[in-house]
DSSP file (Angstrom, degrees, kcal/mol; ACC not computed):
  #  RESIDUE AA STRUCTURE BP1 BP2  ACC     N-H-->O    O-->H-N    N-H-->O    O-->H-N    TCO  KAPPA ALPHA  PHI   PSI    X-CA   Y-CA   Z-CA
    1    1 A X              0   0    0      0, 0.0   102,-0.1     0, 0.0    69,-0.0   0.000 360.0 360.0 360.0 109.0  144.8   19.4   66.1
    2    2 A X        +     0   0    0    100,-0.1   100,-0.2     1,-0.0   101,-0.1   0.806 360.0 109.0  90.5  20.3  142.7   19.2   69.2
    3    3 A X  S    S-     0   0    0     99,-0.1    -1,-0.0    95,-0.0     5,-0.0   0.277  94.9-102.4-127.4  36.0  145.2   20.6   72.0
    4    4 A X  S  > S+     0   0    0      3,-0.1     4,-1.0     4,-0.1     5,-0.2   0.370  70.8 148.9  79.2   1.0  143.4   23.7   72.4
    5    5 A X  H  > S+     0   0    0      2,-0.2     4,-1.7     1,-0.2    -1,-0.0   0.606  82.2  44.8 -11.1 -56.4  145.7   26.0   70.4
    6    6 A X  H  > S+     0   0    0      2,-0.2     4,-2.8     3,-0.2    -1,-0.2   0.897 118.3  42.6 -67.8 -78.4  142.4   28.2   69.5
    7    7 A X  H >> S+     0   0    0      2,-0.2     3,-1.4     1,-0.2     4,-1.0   0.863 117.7  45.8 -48.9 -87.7  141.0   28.1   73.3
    8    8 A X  H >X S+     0   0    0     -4,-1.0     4,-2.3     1,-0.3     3,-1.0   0.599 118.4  50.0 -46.7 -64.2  144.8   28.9   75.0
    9    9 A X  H 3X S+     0   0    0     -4,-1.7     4,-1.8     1,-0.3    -1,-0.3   0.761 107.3  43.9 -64.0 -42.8  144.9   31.5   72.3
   10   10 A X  H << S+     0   0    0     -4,-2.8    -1,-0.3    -3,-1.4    -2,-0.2   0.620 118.3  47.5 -52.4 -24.8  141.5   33.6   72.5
   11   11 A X  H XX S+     0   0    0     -3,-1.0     4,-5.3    -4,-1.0     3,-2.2   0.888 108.7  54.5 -85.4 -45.9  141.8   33.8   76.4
   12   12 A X  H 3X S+     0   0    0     -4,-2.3     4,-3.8     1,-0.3     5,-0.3   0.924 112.7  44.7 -41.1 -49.5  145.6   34.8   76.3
   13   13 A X  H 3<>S+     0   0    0     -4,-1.8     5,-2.1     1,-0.2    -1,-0.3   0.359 118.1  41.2 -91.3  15.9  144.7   37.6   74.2
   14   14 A X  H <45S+     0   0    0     -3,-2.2    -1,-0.2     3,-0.2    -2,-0.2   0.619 111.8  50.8 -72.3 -57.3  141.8   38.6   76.1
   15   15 A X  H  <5S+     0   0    0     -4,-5.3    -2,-0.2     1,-0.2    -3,-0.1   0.995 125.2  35.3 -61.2 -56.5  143.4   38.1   79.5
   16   16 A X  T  <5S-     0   0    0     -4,-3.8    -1,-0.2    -5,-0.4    -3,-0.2   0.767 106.0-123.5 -48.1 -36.3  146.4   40.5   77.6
   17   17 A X  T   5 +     0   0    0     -5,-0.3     2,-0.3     1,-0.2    -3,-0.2   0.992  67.4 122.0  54.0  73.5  144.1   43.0   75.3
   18   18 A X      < -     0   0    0     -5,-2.1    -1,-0.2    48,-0.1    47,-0.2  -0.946  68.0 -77.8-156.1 154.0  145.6   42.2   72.2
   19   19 A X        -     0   0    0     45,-0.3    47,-0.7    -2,-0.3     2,-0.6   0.198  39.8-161.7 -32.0 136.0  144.8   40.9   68.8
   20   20 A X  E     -a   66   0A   0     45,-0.2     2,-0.5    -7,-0.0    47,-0.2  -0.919   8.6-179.4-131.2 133.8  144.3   37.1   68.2
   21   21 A X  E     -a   67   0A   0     45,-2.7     2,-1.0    -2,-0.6    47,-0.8  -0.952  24.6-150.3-144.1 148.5  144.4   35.4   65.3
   22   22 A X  E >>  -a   68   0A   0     -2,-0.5     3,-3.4    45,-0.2     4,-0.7  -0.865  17.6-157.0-134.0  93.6  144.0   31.9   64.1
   23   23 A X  T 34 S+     0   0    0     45,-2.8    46,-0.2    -2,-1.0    -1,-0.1   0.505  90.3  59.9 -62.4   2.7  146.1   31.6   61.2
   24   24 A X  T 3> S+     0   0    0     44,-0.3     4,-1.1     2,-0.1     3,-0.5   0.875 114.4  43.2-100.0 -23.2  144.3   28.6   59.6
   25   25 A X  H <> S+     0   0    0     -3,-3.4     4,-1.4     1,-0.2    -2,-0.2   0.708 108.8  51.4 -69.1 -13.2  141.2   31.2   59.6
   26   26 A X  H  < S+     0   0    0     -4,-0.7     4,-0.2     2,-0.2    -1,-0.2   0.012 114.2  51.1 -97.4  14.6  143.1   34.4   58.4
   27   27 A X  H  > S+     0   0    0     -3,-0.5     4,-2.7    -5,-0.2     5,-0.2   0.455 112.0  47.1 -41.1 -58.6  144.3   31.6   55.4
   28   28 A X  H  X>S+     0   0    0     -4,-1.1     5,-1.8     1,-0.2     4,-0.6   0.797 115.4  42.8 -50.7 -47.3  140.8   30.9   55.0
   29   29 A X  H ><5S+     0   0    0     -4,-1.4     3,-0.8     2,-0.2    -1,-0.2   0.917 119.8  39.7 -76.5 -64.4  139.9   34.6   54.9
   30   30 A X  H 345S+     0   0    0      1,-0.3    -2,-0.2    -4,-0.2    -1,-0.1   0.866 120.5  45.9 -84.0 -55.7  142.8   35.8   52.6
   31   31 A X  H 3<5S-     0   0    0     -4,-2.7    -1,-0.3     2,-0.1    -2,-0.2   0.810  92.9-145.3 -45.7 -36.7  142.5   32.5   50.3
   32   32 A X  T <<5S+     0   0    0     -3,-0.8     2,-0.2    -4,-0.6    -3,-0.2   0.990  76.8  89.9  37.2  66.2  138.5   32.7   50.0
   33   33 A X  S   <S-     0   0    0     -5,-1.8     2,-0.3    -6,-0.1    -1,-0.3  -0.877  87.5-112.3-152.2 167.5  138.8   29.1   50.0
   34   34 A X    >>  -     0   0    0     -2,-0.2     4,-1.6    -3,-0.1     3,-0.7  -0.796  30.5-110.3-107.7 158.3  138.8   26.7   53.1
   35   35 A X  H 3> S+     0   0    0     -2,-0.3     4,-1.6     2,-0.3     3,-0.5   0.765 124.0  57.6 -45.0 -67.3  142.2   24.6   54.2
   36   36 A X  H 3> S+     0   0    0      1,-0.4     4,-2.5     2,-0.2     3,-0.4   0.742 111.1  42.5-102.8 -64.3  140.4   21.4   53.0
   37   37 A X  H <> S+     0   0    0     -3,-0.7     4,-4.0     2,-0.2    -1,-0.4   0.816 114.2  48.4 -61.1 -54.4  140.0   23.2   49.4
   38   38 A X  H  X>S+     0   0    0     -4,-1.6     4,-4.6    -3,-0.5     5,-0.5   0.796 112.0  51.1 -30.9 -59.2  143.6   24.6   49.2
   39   39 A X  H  X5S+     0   0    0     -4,-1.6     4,-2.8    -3,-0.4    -1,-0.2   0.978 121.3  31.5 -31.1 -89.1  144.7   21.2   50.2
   40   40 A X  H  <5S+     0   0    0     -4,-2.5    -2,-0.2     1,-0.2    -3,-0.2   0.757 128.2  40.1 -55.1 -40.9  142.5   19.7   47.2
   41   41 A X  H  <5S+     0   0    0     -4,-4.0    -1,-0.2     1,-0.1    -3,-0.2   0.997 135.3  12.2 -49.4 -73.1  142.9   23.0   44.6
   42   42 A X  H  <5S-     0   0    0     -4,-4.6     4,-0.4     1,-0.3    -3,-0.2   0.389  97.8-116.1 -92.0 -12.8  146.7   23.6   45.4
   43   43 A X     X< -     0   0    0     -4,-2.8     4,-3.2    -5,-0.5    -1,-0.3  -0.131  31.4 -81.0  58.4-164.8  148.4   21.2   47.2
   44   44 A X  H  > S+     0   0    0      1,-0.2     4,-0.6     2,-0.2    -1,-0.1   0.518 129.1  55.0 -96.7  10.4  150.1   20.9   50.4
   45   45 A X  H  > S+     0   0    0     -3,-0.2     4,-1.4     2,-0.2     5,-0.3   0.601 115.8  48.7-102.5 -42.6  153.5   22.7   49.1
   46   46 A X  H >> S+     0   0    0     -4,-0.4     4,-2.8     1,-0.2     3,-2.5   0.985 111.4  46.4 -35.7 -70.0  150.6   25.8   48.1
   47   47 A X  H 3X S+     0   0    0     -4,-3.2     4,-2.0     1,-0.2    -1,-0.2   0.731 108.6  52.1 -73.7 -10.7  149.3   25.7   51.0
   48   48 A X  H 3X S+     0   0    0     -4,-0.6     4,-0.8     2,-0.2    -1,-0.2   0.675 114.4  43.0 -51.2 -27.1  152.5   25.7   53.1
   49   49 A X  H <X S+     0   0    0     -3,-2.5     4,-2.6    -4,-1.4     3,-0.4   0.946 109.1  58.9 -79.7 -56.9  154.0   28.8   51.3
   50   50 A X  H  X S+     0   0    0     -4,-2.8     4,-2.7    -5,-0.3    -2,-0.2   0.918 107.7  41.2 -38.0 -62.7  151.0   30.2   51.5
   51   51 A X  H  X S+     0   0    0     -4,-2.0     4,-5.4    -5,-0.4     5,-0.3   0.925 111.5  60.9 -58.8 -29.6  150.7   30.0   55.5
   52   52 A X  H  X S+     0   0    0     -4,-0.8     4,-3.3    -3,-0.4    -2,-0.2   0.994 107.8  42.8 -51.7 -73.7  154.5   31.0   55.6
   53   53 A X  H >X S+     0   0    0     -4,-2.6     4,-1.1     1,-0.3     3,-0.9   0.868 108.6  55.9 -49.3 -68.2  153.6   34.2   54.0
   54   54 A X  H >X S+     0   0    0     -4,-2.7     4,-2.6     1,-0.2     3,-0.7   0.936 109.3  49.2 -42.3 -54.7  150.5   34.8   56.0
   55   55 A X  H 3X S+     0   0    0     -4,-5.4     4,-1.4     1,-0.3    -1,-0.2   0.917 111.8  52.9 -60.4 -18.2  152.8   34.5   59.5
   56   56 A X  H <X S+     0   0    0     -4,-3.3     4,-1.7    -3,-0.9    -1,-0.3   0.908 104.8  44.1 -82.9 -21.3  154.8   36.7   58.0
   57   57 A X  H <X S+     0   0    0     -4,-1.1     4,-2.9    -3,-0.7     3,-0.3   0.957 114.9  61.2 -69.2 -70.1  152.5   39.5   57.0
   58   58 A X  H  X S+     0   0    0     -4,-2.6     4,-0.8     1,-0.2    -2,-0.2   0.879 108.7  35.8 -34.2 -48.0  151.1   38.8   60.7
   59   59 A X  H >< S+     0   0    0     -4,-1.4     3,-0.7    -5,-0.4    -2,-0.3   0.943 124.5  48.0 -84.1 -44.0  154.2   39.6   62.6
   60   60 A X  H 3< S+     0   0    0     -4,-1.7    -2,-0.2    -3,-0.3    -3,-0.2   0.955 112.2  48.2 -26.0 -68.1  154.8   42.4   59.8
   61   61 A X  H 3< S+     0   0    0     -4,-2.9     2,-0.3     1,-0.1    -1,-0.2   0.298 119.0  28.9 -88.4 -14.9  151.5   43.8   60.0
   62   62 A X    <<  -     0   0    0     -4,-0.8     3,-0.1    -3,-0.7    -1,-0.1  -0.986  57.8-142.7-155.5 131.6  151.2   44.0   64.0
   63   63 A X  S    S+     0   0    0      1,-0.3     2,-0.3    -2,-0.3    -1,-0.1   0.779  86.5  19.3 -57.5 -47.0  153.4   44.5   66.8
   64   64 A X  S    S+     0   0    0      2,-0.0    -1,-0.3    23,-0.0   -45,-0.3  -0.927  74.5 126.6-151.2 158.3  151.8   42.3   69.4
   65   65 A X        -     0   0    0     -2,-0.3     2,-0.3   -47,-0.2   -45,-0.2  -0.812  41.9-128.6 178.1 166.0  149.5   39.6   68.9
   66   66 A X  E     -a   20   0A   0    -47,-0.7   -45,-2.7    -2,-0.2     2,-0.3  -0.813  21.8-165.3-144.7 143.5  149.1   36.3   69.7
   67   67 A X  E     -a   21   0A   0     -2,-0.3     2,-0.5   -47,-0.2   -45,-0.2  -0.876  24.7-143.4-118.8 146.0  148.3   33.5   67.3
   68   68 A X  E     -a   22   0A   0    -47,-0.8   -45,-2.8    -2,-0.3     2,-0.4  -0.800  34.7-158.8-120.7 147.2  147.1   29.8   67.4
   69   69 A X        -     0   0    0     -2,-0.5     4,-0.2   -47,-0.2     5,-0.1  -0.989  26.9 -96.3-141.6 105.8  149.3   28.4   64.5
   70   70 A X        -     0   0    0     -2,-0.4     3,-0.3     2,-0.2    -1,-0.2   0.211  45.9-105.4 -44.3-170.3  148.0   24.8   62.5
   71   71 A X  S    S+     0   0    0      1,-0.3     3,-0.2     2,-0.1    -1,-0.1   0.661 119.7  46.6 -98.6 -20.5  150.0   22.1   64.2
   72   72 A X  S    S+     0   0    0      1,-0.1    -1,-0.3     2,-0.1    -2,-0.2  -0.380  84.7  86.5 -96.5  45.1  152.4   21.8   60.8
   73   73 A X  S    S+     0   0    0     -3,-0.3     3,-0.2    -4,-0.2    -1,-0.1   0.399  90.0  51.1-130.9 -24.1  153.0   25.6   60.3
   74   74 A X  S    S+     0   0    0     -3,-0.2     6,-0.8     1,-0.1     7,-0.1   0.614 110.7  55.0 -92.9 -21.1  156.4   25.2   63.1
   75   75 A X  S    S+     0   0    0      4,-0.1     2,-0.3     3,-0.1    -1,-0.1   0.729  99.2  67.2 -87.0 -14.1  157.6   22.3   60.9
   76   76 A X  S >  S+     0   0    0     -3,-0.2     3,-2.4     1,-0.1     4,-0.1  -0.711 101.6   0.7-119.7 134.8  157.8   23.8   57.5
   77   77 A X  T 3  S-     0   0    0     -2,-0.3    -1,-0.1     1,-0.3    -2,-0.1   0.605 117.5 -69.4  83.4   4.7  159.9   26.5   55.6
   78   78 A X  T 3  S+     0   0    0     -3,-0.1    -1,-0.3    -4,-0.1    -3,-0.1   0.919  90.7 151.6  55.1  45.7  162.2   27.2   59.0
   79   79 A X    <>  +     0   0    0     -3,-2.4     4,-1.4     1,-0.2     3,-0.2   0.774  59.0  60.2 -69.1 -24.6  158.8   28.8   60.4
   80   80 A X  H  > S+     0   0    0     -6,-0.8     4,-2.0     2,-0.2     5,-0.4   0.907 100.5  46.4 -68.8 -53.5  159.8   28.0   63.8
   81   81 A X  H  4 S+     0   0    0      1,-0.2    -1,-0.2    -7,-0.1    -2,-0.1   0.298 114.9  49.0-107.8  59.5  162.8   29.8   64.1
   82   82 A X  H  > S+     0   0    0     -3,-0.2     4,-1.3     3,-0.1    -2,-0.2   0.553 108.0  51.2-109.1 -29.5  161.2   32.6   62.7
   83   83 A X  H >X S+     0   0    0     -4,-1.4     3,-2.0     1,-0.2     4,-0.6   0.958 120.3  39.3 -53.5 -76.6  158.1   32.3   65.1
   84   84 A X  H 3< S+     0   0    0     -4,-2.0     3,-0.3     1,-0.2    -1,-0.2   0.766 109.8  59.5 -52.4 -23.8  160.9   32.2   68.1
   85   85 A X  H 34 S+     0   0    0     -5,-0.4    -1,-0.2     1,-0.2    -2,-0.2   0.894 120.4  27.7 -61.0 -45.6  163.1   35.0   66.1
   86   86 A X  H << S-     0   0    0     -3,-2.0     2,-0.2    -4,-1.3    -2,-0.2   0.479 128.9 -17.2-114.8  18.6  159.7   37.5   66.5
   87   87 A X  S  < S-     0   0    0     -4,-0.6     2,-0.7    -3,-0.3    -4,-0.0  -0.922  84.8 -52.6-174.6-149.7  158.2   36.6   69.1
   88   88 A X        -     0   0    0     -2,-0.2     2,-0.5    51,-0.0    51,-0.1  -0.980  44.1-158.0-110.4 109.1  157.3   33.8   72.2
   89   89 A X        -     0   0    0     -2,-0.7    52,-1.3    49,-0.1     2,-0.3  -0.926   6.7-159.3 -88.4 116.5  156.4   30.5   70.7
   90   90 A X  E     -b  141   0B   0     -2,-0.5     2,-0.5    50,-0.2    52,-0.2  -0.749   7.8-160.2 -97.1 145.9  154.2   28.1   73.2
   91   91 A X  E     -b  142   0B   0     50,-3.3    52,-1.5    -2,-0.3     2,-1.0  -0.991   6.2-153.7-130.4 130.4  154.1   24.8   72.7
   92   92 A X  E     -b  143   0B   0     -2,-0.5     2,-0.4    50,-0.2    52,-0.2  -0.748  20.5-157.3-102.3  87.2  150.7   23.2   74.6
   93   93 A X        +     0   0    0     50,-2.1     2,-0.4    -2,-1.0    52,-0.3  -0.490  20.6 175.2 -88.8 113.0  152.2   19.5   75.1
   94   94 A X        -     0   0    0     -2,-0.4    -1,-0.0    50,-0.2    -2,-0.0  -0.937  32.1 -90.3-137.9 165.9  149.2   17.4   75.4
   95   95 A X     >  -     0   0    0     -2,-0.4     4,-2.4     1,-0.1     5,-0.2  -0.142  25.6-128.7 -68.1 130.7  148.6   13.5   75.8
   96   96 A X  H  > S+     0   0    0      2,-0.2     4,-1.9     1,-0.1    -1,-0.1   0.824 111.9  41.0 -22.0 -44.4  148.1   11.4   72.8
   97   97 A X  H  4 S+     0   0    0      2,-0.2     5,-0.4     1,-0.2     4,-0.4   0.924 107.8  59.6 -81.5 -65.7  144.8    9.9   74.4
   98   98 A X  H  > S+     0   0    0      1,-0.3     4,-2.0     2,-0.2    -2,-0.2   0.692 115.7  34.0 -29.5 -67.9  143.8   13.2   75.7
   99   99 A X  H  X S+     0   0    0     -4,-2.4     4,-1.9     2,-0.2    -1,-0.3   0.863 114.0  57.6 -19.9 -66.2  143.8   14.5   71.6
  100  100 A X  H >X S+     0   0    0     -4,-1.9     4,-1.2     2,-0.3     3,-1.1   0.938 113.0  44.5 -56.1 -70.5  142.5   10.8   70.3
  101  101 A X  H >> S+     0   0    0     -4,-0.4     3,-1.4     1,-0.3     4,-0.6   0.820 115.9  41.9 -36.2 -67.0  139.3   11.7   72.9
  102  102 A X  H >< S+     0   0    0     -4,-2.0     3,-0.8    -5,-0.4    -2,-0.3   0.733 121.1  51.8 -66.8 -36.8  138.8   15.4   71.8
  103  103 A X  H XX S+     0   0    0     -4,-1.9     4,-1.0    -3,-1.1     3,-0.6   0.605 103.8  51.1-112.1 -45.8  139.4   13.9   67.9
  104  104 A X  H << S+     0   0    0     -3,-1.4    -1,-0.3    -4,-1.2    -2,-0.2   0.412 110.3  45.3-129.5 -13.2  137.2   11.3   67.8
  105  105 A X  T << S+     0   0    0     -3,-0.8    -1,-0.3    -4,-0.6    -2,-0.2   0.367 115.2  47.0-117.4  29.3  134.3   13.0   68.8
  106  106 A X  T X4 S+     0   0    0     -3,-0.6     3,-1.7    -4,-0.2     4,-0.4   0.507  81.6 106.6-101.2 -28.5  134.9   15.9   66.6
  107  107 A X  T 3<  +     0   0    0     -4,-1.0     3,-0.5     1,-0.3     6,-0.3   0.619  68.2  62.1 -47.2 -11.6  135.7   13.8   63.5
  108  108 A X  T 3  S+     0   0    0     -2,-0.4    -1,-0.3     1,-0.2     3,-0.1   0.438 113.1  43.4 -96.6   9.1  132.5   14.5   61.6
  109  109 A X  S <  S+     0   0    0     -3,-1.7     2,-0.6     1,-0.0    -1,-0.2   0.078 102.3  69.8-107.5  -8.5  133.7   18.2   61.8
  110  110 A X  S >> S-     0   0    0     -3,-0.5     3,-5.5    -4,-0.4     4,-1.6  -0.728  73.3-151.4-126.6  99.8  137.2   17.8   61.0
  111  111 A X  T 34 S+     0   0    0     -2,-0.6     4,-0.1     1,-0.2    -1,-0.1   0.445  88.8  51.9 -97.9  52.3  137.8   16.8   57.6
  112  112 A X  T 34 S+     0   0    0     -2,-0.4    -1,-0.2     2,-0.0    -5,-0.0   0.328 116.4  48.4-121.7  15.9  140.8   14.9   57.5
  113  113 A X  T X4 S+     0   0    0     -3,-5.5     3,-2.7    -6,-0.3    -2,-0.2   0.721  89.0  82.1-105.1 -28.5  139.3   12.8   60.2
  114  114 A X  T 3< S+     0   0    0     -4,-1.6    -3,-0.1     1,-0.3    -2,-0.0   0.617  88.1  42.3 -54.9 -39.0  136.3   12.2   59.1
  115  115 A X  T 3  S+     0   0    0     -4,-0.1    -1,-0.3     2,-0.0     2,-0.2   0.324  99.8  86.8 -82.3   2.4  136.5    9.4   56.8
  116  116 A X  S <  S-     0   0    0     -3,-2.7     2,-0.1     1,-0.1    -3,-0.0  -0.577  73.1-119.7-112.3 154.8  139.2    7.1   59.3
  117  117 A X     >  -     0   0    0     -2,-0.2     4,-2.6     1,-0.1     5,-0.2  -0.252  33.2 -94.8 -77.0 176.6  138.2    4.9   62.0
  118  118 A X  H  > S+     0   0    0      2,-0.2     4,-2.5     1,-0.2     5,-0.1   0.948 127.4  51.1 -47.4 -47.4  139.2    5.2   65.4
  119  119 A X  H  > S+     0   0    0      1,-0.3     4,-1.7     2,-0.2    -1,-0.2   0.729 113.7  45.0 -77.3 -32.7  142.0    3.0   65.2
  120  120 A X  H  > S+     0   0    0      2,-0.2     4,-4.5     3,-0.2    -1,-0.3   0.913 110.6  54.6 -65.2 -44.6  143.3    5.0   62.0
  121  121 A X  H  X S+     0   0    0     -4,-2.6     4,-2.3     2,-0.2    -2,-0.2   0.978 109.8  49.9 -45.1 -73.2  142.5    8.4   64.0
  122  122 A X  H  X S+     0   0    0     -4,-2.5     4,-2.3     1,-0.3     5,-0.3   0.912 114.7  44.6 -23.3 -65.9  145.0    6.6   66.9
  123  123 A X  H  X S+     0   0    0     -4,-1.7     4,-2.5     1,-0.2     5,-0.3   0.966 111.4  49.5 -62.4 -61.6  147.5    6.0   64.3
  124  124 A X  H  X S+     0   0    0     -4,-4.5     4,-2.8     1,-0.2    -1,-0.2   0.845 112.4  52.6 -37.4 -47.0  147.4    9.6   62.4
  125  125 A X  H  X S+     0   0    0     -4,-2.3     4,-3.8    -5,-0.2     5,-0.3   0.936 111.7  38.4 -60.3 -57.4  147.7   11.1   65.5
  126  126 A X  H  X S+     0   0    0     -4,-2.3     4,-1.4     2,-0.2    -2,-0.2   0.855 115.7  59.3 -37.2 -52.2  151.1    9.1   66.8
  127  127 A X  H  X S+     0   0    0     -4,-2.5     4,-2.1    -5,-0.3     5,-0.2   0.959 113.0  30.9 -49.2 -81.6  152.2    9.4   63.3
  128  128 A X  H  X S+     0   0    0     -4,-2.8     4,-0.6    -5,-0.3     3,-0.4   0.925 117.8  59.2 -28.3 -64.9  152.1   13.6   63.3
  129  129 A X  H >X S+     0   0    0     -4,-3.8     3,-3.9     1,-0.2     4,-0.7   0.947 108.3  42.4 -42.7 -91.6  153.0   13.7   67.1
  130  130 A X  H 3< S+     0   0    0     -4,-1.4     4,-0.2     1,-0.3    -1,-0.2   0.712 117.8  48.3 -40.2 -25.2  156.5   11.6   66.4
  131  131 A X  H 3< S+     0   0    0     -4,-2.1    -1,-0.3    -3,-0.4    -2,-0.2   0.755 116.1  46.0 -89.7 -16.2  157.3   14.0   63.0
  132  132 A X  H XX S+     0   0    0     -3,-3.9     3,-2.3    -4,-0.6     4,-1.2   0.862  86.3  84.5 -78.1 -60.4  156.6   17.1   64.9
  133  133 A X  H 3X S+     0   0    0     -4,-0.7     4,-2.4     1,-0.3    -3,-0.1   0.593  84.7  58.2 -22.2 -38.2  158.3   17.1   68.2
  134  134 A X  H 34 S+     0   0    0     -4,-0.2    -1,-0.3     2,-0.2    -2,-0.1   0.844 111.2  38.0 -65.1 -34.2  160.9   18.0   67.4
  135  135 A X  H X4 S+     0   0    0     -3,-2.3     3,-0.5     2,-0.2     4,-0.4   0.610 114.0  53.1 -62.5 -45.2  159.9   21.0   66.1
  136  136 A X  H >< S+     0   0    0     -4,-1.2     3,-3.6     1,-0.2    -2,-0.2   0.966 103.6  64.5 -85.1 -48.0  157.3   21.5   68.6
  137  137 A X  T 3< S+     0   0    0     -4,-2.4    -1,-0.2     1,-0.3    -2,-0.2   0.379  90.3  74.8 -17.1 -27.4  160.6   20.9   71.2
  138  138 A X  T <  S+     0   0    0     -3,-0.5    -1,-0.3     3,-0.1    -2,-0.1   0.631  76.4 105.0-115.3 -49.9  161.8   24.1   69.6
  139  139 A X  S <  S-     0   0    0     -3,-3.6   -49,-0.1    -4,-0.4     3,-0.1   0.075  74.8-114.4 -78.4-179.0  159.5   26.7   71.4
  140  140 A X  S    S+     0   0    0      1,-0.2     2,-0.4   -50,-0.1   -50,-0.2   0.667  93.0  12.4 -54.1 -28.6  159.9   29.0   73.9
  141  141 A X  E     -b   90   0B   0    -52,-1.3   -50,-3.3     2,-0.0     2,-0.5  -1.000  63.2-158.3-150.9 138.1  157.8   27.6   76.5
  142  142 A X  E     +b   91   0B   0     -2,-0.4     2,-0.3   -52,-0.2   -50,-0.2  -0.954  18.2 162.5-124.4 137.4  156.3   24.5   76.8
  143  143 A X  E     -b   92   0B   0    -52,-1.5   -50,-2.1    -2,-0.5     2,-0.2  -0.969  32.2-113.5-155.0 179.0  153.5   23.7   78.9
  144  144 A X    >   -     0   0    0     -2,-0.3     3,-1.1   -52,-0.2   -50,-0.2  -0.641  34.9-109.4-108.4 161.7  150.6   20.9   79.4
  145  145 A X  T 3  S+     0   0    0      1,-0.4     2,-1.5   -52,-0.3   -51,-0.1   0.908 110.8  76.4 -97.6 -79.0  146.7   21.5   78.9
  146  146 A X  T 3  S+     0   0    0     -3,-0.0    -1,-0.4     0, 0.0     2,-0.1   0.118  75.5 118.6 -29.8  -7.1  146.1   21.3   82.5
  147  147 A X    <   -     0   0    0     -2,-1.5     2,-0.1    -3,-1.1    -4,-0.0  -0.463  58.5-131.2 -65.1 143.1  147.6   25.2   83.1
  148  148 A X     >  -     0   0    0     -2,-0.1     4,-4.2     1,-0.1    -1,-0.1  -0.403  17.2-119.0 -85.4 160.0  145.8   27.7   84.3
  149  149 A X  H  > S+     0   0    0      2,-0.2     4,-1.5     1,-0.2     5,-0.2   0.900 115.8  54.0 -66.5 -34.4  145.7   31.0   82.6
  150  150 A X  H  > S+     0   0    0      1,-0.2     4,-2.1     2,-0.2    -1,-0.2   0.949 109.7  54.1 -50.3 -53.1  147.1   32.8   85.2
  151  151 A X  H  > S+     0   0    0      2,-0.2     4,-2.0     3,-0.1    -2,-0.2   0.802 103.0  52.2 -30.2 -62.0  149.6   30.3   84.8
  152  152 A X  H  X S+     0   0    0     -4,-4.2     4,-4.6     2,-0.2     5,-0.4   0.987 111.3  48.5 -33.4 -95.2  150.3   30.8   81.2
  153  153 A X  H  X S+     0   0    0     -4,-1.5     4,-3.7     1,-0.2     5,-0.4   0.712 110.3  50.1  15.8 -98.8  150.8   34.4   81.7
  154  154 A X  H  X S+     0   0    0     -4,-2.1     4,-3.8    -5,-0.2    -1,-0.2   0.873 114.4  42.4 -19.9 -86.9  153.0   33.8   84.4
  155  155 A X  H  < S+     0   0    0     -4,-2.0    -1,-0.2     1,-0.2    -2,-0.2   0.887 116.0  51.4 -43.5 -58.5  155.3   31.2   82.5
  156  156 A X  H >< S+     0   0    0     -4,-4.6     3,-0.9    -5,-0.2    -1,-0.2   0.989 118.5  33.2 -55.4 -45.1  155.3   33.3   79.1
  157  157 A X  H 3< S+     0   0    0     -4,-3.7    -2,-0.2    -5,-0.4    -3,-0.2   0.642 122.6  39.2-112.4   4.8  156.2   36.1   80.3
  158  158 A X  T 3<        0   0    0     -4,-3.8    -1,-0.2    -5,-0.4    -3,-0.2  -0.080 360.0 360.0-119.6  39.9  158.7   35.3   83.5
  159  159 A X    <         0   0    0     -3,-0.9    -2,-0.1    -4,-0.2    -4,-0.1   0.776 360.0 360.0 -89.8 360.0  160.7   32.5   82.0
């Protein structure tokens, strides 16, 4: 959440001319319900299978693509090394504060943020980060919010 996943992904597949899709809205879409509601309807073991099964129908369903992927979707269900099995996984490693900023003045838009204080925000974030890394450690290329696209490019597809 909040390290440009979305942005990095719509330019790449611009820059490329190929599909992009932003599997927590193609959830949204396929569910008719939003994440928040899945969550609250189904639970978070729902909604995990559920996203499993949507990347896989994506990578089925299309040849090339590129996708911006929730920030738990690499942790779950050995989704990672299925991402890296069918494709280039990028991992956009960006700074705790850098997040905490974009987060905290998004929160009234984000609703698992919404209700926490800053200091809670701080903590959620630190929290995720340190159960994820490892995971996030995983992909194919790793690079920092400060890259250029050209860069990207560059990095995905001559490492």
């Amino acid at each position: 959440m909040g390290t440009g996943k979305t942005h990095w992904g719509r330019q790449l597949s611009q820059k490329l001319n190929i599909p992009f899709f932003d599997l927590d809205e193609k959830i949204t879409e396929l569910a008719k319900k939003s994440i928040n509601e899945i969550f609250n309807d189904e639970g978070e073991e729902y909604f995990r299978l559920f996203e499993r099964d949507t990347v896989h129908m994506i990578t089925e369903d299309h040849e090339t693509f590129v996708m911006a992927c929730g920030g738990g979707t690499p942790c779950y269900f050995n989704n990672i090394d299925y991402m890296n099995r069918k494709g280039t996984t990028i991992w956009i490693s960006t700074p705790i504060d850098t997040i905490f900023g974009r987060l905290v003045k998004e929160k009234t838009v984000r609703p698992l943020l919404k209700n926490l204080s800053d200091d809670q925000i701080k903590s959620y974030i630190i929290k995720k980060f340190s159960d994820r890394k490892i995971f996030y450690e995983q992909a194919d290329v790793i690079v920092d919010e400060t890259i250029t696209l050209d860069q990207l490019v560059e990095k995905t597809f001559h490492a």
